[in-house]
N, C-alpha and C positions, 0 to 999 in steps of 0.2 A: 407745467411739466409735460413732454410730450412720449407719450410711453408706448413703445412696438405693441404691446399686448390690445392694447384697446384698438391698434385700427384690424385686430380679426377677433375683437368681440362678438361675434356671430351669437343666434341665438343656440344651437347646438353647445355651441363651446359655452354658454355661460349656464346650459341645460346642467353643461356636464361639470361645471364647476360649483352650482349650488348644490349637486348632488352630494359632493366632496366638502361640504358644508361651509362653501363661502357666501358671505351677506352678499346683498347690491352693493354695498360702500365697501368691497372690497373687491368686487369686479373694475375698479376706479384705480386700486392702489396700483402701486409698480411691483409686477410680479418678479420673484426674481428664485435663479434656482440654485439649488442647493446642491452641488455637486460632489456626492460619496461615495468615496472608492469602498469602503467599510469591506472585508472578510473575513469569515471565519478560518479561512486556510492558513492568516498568516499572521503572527503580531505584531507587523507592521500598521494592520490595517484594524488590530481587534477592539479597539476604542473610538473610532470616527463614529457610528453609532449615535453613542452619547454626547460625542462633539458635535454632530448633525443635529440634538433636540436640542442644545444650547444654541445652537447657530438660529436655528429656525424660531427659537422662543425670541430672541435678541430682533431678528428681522418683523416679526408682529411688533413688539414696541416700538420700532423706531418707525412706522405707518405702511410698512412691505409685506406682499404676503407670498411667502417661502414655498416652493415647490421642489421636496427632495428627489433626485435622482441617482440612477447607480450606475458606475463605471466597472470596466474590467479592472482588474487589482493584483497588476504584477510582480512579484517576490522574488530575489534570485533565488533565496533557501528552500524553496518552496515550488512554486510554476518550473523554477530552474530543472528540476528532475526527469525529465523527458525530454527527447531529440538535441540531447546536447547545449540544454538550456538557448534553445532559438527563440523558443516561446517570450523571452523577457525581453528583447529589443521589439520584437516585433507588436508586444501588448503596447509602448508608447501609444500604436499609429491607433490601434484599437480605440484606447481612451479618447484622443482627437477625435475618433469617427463617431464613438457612444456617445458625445457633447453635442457634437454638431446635431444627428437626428435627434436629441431628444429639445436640447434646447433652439435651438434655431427652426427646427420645424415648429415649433409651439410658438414661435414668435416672443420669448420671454424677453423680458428687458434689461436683467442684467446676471449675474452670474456669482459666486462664492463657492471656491474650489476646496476641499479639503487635502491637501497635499500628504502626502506620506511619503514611500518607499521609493526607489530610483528613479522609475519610470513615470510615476503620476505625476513629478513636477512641470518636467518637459511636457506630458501630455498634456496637462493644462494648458499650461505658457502657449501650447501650438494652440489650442485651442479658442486663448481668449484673442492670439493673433488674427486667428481665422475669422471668427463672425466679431470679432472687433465690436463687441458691444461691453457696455462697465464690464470690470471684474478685478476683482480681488483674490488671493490666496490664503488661506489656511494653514499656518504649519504646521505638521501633523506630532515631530518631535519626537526625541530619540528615546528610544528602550534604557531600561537603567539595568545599568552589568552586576554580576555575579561578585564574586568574590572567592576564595581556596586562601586558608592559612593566612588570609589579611592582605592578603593581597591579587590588586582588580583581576578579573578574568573577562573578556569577551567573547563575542562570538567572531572575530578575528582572531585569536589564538585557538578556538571552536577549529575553525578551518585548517590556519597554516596547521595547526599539531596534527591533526588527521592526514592529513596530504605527505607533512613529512615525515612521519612516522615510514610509511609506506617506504620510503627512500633511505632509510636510517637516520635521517632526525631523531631529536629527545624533544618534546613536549615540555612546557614550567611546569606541567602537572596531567596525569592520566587523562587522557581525550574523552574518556567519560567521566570522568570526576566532570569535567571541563562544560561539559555538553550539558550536563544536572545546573550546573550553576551560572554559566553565561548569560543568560537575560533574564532579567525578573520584574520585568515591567513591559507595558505596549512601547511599540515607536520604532523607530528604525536603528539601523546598528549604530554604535556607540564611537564611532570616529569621525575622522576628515573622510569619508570613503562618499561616493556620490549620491546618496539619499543628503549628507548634511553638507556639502560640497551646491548641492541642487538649492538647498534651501534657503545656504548664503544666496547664493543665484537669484535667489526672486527679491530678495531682501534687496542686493545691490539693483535691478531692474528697476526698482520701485514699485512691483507687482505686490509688496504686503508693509503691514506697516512699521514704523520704524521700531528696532529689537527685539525684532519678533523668535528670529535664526540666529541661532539656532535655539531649544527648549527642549526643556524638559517632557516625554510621552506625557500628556493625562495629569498636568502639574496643575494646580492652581493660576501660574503665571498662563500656563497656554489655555486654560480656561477661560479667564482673563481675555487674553491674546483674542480669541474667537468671537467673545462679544464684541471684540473691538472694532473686530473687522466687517462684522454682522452690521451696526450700527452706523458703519463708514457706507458701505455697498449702497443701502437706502441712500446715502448723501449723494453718492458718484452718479447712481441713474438720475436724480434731481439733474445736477449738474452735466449731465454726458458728455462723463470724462470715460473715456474708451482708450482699448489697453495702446492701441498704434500712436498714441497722444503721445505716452510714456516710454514703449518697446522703442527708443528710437537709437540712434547711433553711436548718440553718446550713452545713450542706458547700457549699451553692450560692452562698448570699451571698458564703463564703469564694473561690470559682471566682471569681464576680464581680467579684471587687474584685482578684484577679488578674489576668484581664483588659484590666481598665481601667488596673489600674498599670504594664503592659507593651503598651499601647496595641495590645492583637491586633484581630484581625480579629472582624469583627460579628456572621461564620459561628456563633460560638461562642454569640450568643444564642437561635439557632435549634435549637441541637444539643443546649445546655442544659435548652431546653423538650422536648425529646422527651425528654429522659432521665426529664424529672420527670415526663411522662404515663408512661412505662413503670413507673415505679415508680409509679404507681397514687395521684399527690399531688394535691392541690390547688394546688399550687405554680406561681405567676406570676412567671415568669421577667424577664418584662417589667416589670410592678410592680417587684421585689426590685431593679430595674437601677435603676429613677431613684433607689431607696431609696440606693442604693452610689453615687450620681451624684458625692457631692464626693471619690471617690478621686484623689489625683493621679498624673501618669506619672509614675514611679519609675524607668526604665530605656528608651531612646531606640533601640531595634535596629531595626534595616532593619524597612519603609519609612518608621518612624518617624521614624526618627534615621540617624544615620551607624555606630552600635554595631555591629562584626559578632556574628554569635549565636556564635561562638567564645568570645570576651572575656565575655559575658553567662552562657552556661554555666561559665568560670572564677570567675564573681564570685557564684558561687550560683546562680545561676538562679532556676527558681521557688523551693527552699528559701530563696534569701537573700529574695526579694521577700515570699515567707510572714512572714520573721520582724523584716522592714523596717515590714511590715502588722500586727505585733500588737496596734495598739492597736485595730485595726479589723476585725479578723475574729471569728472565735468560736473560741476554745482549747477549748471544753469537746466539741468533735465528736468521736467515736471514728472513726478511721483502721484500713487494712489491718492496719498493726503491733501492732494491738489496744491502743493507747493511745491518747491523746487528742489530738490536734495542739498544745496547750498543751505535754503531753510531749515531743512528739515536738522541738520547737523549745526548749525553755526549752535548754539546753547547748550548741547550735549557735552559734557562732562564723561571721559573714560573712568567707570568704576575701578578699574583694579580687580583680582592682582594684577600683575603685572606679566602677563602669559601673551600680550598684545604688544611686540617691540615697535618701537619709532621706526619713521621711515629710513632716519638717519642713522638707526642702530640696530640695522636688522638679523633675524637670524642666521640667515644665509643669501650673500648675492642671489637675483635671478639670473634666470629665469626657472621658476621648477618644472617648468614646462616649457618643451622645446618643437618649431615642427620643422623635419625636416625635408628637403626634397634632394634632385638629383636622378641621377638614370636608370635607380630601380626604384621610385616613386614618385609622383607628382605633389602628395605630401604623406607625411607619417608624423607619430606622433610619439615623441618619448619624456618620461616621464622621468626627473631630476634627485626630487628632492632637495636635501641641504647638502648642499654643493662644497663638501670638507674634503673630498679628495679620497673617501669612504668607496667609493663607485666609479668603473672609468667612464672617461668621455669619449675617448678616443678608440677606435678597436678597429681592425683587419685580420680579417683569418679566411680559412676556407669555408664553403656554406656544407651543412648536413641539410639537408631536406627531408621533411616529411609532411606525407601528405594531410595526417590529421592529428591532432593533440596525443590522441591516447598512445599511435603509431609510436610518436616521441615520447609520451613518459616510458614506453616499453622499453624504448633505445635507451634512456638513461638511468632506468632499475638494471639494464643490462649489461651497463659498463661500457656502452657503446659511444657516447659521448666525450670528446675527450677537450680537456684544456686546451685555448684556442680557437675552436671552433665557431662560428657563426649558426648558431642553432636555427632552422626556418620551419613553423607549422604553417602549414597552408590552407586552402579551402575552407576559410573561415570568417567569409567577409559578410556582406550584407547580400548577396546573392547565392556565393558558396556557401554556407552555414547552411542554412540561411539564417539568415538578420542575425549574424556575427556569433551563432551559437558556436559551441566546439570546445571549451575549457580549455583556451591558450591559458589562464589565471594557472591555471594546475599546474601549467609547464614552469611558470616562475617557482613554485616553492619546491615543485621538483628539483630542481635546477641548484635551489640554494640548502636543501638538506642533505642533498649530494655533494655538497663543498665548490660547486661549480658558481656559483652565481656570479663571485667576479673575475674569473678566468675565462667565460664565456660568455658571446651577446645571444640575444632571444628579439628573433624577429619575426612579426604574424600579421598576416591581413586580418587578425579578429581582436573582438579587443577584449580590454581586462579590465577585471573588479577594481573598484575604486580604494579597494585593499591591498591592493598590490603595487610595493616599492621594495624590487633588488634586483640588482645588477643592473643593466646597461637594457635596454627594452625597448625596442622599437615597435610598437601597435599600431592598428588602425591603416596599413600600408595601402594606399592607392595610388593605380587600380590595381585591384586585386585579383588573385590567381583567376578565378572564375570568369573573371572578362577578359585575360589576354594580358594581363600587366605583367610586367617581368618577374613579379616573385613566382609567379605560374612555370615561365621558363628559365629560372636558376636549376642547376644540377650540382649536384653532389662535387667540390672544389672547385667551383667557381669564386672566386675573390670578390667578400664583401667588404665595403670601409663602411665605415659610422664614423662621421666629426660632428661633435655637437660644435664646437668652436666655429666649425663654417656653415652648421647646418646642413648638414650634406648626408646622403646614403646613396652609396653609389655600387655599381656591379661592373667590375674588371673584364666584363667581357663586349666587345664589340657590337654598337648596335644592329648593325646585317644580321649579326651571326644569329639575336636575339630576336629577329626579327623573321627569321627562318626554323625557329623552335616551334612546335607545337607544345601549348598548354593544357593544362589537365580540363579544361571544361567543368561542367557541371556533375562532378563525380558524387553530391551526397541527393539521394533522393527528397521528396517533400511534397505532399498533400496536403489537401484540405487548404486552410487558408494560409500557411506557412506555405505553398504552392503558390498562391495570389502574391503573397509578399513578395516573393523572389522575381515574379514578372513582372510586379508594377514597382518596384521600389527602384529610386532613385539612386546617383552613388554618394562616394562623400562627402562632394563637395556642395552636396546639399545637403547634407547629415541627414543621409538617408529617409528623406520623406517620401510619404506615397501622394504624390500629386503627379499629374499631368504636367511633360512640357509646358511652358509658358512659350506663346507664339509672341 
């Protein structure tokens, strides 16, 4: 076995490791680190902890000796509450960067990530892309919801009721009855929204092991689950199988079309793309999506459907949706388990119920996810659903502009918004925000407790919670107002179309003319390292990673 750690066994470093009370015979073993997001701030993260001394007891039996480390631990409910929640995109890049100096400067030989909340997956995922040494994932596993009068409550009704309330919304029940009773366990929120959206994601990667995604917070199964993955890591450094083995082209396609068949959140096409620049690919995230376009929804879970992620993790989860998906993915990828994902599925049996449709009997045609491009974007991204003819596809009106979220919930507490309209927040991208802060999300349930949602579209260079499905939504628009892209110089009745049928978003007004407009610039301030981000960060169509041009 040839192990990174032993060629900078230096005497110092083994001074400093028998201090920490390792034998000689375990200056030999393969060191490998234990990587925990773990905080108190937030109960996404308020159990990793205890999953960390399961993890680390699991890596001592199997002949590895465990070195825990700690990551930043970003929350939207929580980190989100200051400068317009920029703090939460921009913690990804953090996570990647607190992996790289802790593990990669130490020379460790391989890695086990404990995954949580929206950001830690992808930050991994970039992570294990970047120093490409073993690794594995953790899944951290969803929060178990409330209840009121028998029936479920989350912290997605937590939200929209708050927000609509504000607009004259009705709430199913008092926003604080709501707020007392929506989670009552650790884990991440309780839907398809991009923490469980993510964790399908590593699942279809083959970054963890097979049905693992989604789970239950803190369950016995994810207990389970952790040693499993403990006892694997020792086997992958043996073996060095590193994650670029597995992150490979077809892994993504395979993510994709996961994705799409469990109608997640958009997050994920952003998150995808960094992983493939970490891994040092060519690989167009965006392209491979329209490629995967005629996936259908296979499984309807919150804010899809009415499915709880309870019943969806009973019925397979992402393994059943994998093996729902065979005819459309790639079996020949090699996976953490050092087999093939064809292996890994060919004897897998779909438990039931029955919340996981045939390919051939799906919930709803795809795509639920659509990108578009056209002459006021090079791409964007809008988000579906089940495709019943509930939502339009089609829309042309005049633009309202404004420059910041809040700007517009104020125009539409005020009556200002009218049927028709083409609603535009701006200055919210990964530079303007910065890192896409600005609570576009608010503008959607504004929008829809105001009766507007499907009388009007909602277009923004920033993006939205992985909770967020109504109306007609275009996100993520590049490039974005802050670099000069046309939604920067739209004005107030300028004719926008949206065809999801042709893929298109386009702006009625003449390139010269748009090309003679001044854009609003860098209108929101930023300090401190949210200052760094906004200089060094890349744009979309790198899913906004902080790396250096590649020459």
């Amino acid at each position: 076995m040839k192990l990174r750690s032993l060629s900078a066994n230096s005497p110092g470093r083994r001074a400093n490791w028998k201090a920490l009370g390792l034998s000689p015979e375990d200056m030999e073993k393969p060191k490998i680190a234990v990587v925990n997001s773990s905080s108190e701030l937030a109960i996404c993260y308020a159990h990793l902890d205890g999953i960390a001394q399961i993890v680390k007891e699991e890596i001592r039996k199997a002949g590895g000796v465990p070195f825990e480390v700690r990551t930043a631990a970003p929350s939207d409910f929580i980190t989100g509450a200051n400068k317009a929640g920029s703090y939460i995109l921009a913690g990804r890049d953090i996570i990647a960067n607190d992996i790289e100096v802790q593990v990669e400067a130490a020379m460790l030989d391989g890695m086990i990530c404990l995954t949580s909340c929206d950001k830690t997956p992808p930050g991994h995922l970039m992570a294990a892309a970047r120093l490409n040494i073993p690794t594995i994932l953790v899944i951290g596993g969803y929060q178990q919801a409330g209840e009121i009068d028998g029936e479920p409550v989350d912290v997605e009704d937590v939200w929209s009721g708050a927000v609509g309330e504000r607009f004259g919304g009705k709430p199913k029940f008092p926003v604080a009855d709501m707020a007392e009773n929506a989670i009552r366990g650790p884990g991440v929120c309780a839907g398809m929204a991009t923490a469980n959206t993510m964790h399908c994601v590593v699942e279809a990667l083959g970054m963890t092991l097979p049905g693992h995604a989604p789970v239950r917070g803190n369950s016995p199964k994810m207990q389970a689950n952790a040693r499993a993955c403990a006892h694997r890591i020792v086997e992958m450094v043996g073996e060095d199988l590193k994650p670029r083995q597995i992150m490979t082209e077809g892994a993504f396609r395979n993510a994709i079309a996961t994705v799409l068949a469990v109608s997640g959140s958009i997050n994920a096409i952003k998150h995808l793309q960094a992983v493939a620049v970490e891994a040092e690919t060519d690989i167009d995230i965006f392209t491979l999506w329209e490629e995967m376009s005629d996936v259908p929804i296979l499984s309807a879970v919150r804010p899809t459907g009415e499915v709880r992620i309870e019943a969806f993790e009973d019925a397979g989860g992402a393994r059943a949706v994998l093996k729902r998906l065979e005819t459309r993915i790639d079996g020949d990828v090699l996976t953490c388990t050092g087999r093939t994902m064809a292996e890994n599925l060919k004897d897998y049996v779909i438990p039931g119920p029955d919340v996981i449709h045939a390919i051939d009997d799906p919930v709803s045609e795809g795509p639920a996810i659509a990108i578009l491009r056209g002459s006021f974007a090079e791409t964007a991204v809008v988000r579906l659903g089940i495709r019943d003819g509930s939502r339009p596809e089609e829309f042309s009106g005049p633009a309202r502009v404004f420059e910041d979220s809040m700007e517009c919930l104020q125009a539409i507490e005020d009556g200002k918004v009218k049927e028709g309209d083409v609603v535009i927040a701006r200055n919210q991208g990964l530079k303007g925000g910065p890192a896409m802060g600005g609570g576009a999300s608010m503008v959607l349930f504004a929008l829809d407790a105001a009766g507007l949602a499907k009388t009007t579209a909602f277009v923004t260079d920033g993006q939205l919670s992985g909770l967020c499905l109504k109306g007609l939504t275009v996100a993520e628009v590049h490039p974005e107002a802050a670099t000069g892209g046309p939604i920067g110089k739209v004005r107030d009745g300028d004719r926008i179309t949206i065809s999801v049928e042709n893929r298109s978003l386009d702006i009625d007004v003449p390139a010269e003319e748009l090309a003679r407009r001044e854009g609003p610039g860098l209108r929101i301030p930023a300090h401190g390292y949210l200052d760094t981000f906004r200089h060094d960060v890349r744009d979309m169509s790198t899913g906004g990673v902080l790396l250096p041009e590649r020459s």
